[in-house]
KOLNU-197348 format. One record per residue (C-alpha): residue number from 1; residue in one letter; x, z, y. Coordinates in steps of 0.1 Angstrom, whole numbers. Layout:
// residues N
i aa east up north
NUM a X Z Y
...
//
This chain:
// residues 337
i aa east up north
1 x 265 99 -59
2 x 241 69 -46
3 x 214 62 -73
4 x 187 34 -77
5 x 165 55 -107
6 x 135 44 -123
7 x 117 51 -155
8 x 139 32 -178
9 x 177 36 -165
10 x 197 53 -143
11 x 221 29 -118
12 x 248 50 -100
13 x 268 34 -69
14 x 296 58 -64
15 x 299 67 -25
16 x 313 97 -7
17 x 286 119 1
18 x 285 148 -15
19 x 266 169 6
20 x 232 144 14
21 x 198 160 12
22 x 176 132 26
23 x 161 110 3
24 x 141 71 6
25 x 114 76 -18
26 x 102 38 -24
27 x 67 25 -36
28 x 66 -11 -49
29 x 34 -35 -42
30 x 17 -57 -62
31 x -18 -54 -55
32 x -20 -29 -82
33 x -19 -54 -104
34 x 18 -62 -105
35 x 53 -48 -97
36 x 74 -21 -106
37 x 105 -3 -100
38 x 128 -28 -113
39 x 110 -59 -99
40 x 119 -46 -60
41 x 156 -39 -70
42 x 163 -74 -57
43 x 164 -58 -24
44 x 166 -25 -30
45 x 203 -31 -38
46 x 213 -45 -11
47 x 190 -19 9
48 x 213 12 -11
49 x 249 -3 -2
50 x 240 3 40
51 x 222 38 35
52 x 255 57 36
53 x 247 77 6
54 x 212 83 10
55 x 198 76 -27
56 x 165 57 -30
57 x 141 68 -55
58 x 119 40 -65
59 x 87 49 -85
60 x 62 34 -111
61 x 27 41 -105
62 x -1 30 -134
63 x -16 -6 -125
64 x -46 -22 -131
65 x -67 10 -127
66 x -87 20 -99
67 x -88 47 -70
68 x -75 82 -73
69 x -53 70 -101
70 x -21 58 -83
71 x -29 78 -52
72 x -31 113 -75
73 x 7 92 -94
74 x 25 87 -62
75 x 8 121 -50
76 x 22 139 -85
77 x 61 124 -81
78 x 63 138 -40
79 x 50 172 -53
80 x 76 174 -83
81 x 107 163 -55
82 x 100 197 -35
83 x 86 217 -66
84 x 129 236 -68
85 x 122 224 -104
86 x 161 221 -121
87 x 152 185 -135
88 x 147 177 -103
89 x 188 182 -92
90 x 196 171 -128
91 x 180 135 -123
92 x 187 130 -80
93 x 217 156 -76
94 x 202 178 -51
95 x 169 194 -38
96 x 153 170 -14
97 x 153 185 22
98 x 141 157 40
99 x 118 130 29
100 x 112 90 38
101 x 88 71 19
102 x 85 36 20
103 x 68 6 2
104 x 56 -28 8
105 x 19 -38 8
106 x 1 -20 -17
107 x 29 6 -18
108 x 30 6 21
109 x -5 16 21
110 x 2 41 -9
111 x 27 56 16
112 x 0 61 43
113 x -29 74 21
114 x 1 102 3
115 x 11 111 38
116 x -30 117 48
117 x -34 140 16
118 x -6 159 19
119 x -17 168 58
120 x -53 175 41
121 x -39 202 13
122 x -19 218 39
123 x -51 228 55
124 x -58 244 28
125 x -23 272 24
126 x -31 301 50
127 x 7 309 50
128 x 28 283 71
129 x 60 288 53
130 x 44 277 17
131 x 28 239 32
132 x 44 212 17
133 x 73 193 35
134 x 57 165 49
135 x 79 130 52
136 x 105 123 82
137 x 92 93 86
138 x 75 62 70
139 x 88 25 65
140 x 61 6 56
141 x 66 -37 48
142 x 32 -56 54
143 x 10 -26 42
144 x -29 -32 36
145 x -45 -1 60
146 x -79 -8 57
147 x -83 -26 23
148 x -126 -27 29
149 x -128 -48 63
150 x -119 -83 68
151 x -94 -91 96
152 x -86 -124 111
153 x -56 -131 95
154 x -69 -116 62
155 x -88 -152 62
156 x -52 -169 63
157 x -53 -159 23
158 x -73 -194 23
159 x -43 -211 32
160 x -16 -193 20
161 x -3 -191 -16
162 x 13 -157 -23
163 x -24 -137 -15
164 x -52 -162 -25
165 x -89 -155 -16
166 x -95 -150 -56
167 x -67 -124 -56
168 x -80 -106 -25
169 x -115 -101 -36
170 x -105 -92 -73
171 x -79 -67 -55
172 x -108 -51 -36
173 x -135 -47 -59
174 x -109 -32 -89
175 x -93 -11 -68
176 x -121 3 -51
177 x -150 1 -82
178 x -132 -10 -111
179 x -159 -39 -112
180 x -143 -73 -123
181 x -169 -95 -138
182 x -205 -100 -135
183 x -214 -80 -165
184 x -199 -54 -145
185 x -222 -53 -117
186 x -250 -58 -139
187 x -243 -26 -151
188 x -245 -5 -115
189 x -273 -27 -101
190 x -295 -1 -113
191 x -280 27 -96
192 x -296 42 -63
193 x -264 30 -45
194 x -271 -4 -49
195 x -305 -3 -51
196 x -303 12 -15
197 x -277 -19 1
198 x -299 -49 -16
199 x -330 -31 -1
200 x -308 -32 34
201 x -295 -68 28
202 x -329 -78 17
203 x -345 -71 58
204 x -310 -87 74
205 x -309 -118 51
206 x -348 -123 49
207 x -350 -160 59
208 x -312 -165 41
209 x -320 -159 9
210 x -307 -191 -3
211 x -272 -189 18
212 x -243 -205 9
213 x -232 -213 -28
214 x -201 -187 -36
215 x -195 -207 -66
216 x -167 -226 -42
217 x -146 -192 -51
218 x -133 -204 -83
219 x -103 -184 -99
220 x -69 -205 -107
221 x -62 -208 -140
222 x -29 -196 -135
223 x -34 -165 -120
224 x -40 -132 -131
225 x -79 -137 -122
226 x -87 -165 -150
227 x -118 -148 -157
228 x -153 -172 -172
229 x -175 -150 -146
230 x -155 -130 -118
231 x -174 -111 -99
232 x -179 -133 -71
233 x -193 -162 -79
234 x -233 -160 -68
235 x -248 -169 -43
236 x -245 -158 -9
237 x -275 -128 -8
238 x -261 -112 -40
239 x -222 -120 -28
240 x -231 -98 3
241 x -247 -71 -17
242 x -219 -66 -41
243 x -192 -64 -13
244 x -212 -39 7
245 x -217 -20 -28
246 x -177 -22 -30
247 x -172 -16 3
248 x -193 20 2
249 x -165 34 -16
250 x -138 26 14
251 x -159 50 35
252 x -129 79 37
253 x -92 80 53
254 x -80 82 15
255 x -84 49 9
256 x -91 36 41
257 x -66 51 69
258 x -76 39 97
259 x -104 62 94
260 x -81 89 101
261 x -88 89 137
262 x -81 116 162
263 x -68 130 131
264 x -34 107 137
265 x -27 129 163
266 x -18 159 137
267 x 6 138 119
268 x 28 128 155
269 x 57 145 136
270 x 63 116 114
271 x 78 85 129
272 x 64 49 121
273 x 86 15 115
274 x 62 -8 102
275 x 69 -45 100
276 x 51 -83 91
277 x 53 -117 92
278 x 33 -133 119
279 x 20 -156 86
280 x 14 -122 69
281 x -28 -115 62
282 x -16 -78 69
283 x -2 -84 103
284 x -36 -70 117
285 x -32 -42 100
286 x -1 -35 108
287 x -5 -40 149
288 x -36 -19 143
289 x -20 10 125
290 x 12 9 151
291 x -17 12 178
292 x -33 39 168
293 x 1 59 155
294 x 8 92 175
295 x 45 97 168
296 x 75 77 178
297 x 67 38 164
298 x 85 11 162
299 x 65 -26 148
300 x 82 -56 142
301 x 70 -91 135
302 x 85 -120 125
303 x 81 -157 129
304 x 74 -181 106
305 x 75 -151 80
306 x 48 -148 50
307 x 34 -122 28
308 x 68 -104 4
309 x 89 -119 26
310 x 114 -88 17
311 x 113 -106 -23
312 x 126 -136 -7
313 x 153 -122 18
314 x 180 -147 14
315 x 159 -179 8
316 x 159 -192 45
317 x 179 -179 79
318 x 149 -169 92
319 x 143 -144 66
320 x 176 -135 62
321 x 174 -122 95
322 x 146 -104 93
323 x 158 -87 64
324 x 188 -77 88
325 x 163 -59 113
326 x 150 -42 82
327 x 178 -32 71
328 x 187 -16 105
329 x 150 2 105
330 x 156 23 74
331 x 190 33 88
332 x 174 44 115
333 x 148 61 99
334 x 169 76 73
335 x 206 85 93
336 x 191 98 119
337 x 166 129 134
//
């Protein structure tokens, strides 16, 4: 039995595999503001019918709140797979005995930050045979790595409509502070943490004080950000003190992974297939986090491809194709040891 499962309904595809223990446990994106299990079915389908009877399990994680919430959700849901519980087999059919997680953007870097904690509380059990399975391998479409820093092609969000500037710096300060408006930072600007970063900004920007007018960053009305006094619009001085006051809070591998380091070397076991657009503001990232990945990688970009392409997969040739090579990567990652 092949299963798409989320929170609200069971959707069985009847194949002939009765003896599968490997299972594609997918995390959606959205920014954590949007998405769920149901939205990524589009492709998800398709994804299920060329798996050969691997089931995917495709999760909902709590939006809209901030860091550990939908780390410590995802975190919860791998736990409960390899807890032996009986709902466990009731709901997927089996006992998981091999693991592939997968997401796109937000949920690919959800994927990365799970797979860093679960090598982190393995540390901690003395006895080898009690650690916690770790994943096979991880699939991850356009993932954010390092949500904090500012790449080159992060900047491309001025340009291009599916991640707007707006979006990006709302996405960064609510995922990181929970800080959305003004009033919200006038509330920690009395707190030694900020106090210490204007002091700091105060000696770099001493003859810049009046900077450029952030004002320019001015939400759309029709997105998600239509907010009378985001966060963001000040001038230049403060704009750089509340992102370095954001920023403190990226300073660990949980939310940051690149910061993992030598540490990458400890998680060689895992295999990497990560994958972007060469239009995607991730596509640093992703070359970044294929660099500095220890086990067997494999990155592919795409021309002419943006941001969700995977939501979009039969809209032109060109990403019709690249879904195609997708498709292929989770075989690969799935069918095969």
């Amino acid at each position: 039995m092949r299963k798409v499962i989320n929170s609200n309904k069971q959707n069985h595809f009847d194949v002939h595999n009765e003896s599968n223990t490997t299972l594609l446990l997918y995390i959606h994106g959205g920014g954590f503001f949007v998405g769920g299990s149901t939205s990524c079915e589009i492709y998800l389908r398709d994804l299920c019918n060329q798996l050969g009877g691997v089931p995917i399990l495709s999760i909902d994680y709590s939006l809209t709140v901030p860091y550990p919430v939908p780390n410590q959700e995802v975190l919860d849901v791998y736990l409960w797979l390899l807890s032996g519980d009986d709902d466990v087999k009731e709901k997927l059919g089996f006992h998981p005995k091999k693991i592939i997680i997968s997401g796109d953007s937000a949920g690919g870097f959800l994927c990365f930050s799970l797979t860093i904690a679960l090598n982190e509380l393995n540390k901690l059990i003395e006895d080898e045979n009690n650690r916690i399975l770790m994943p096979k391998a991880i699939v991850a479409a356009y993932p954010v790595v390092s949500i904090g820093s500012m790449t080159i092609s992060k900047t491309q969000c001025i340009l291009e409509p599916m991640i707007e500037m707006t979006l990006l710096l709302v996405v960064f300060s609510m995922y990181g502070t929970n800080l959305w408006s003004i009033g919200d930072f006038k509330k920690v600007k009395d707190s030694e943490r900020y106090k210490q970063i204007e002091a700091k900004n105060k000696v770099i920007l001493a003859d810049k004080r009046e900077g450029i007018d952030y004002k320019a960053f001015k939400p759309a009305e029709h997105t998600i950000i239509n907010d009378s006094s985001p966060w963001f619009q000040c001038d230049y001085p403060t704009f750089k003190d509340r992102c370095d006051y954001i920023n403190s809070f990226f300073d660990h591998s949980i939310v940051s992974p690149l910061l993992y380091g030598d540490k990458f070397d400890e998680l060689k076991k895992i295999s990497l297939y990560v994958f972007a657009g060469n239009l995607d503001q991730t596509i640093d990232d992703c070359i970044e986090i294929a660099r500095v990945w220890k086990g067997d990688t494999c990155l592919d970009t795409f021309d002419d491809i943006i941001h969700g392409f995977l939501m979009f997969n039969s809209s032109t040739d060109k990403s019709r194709e690249a879904f195609q090579l997708v498709i292929s990567r989770f075989q690969e990652a799935c069918l095969f040891d």
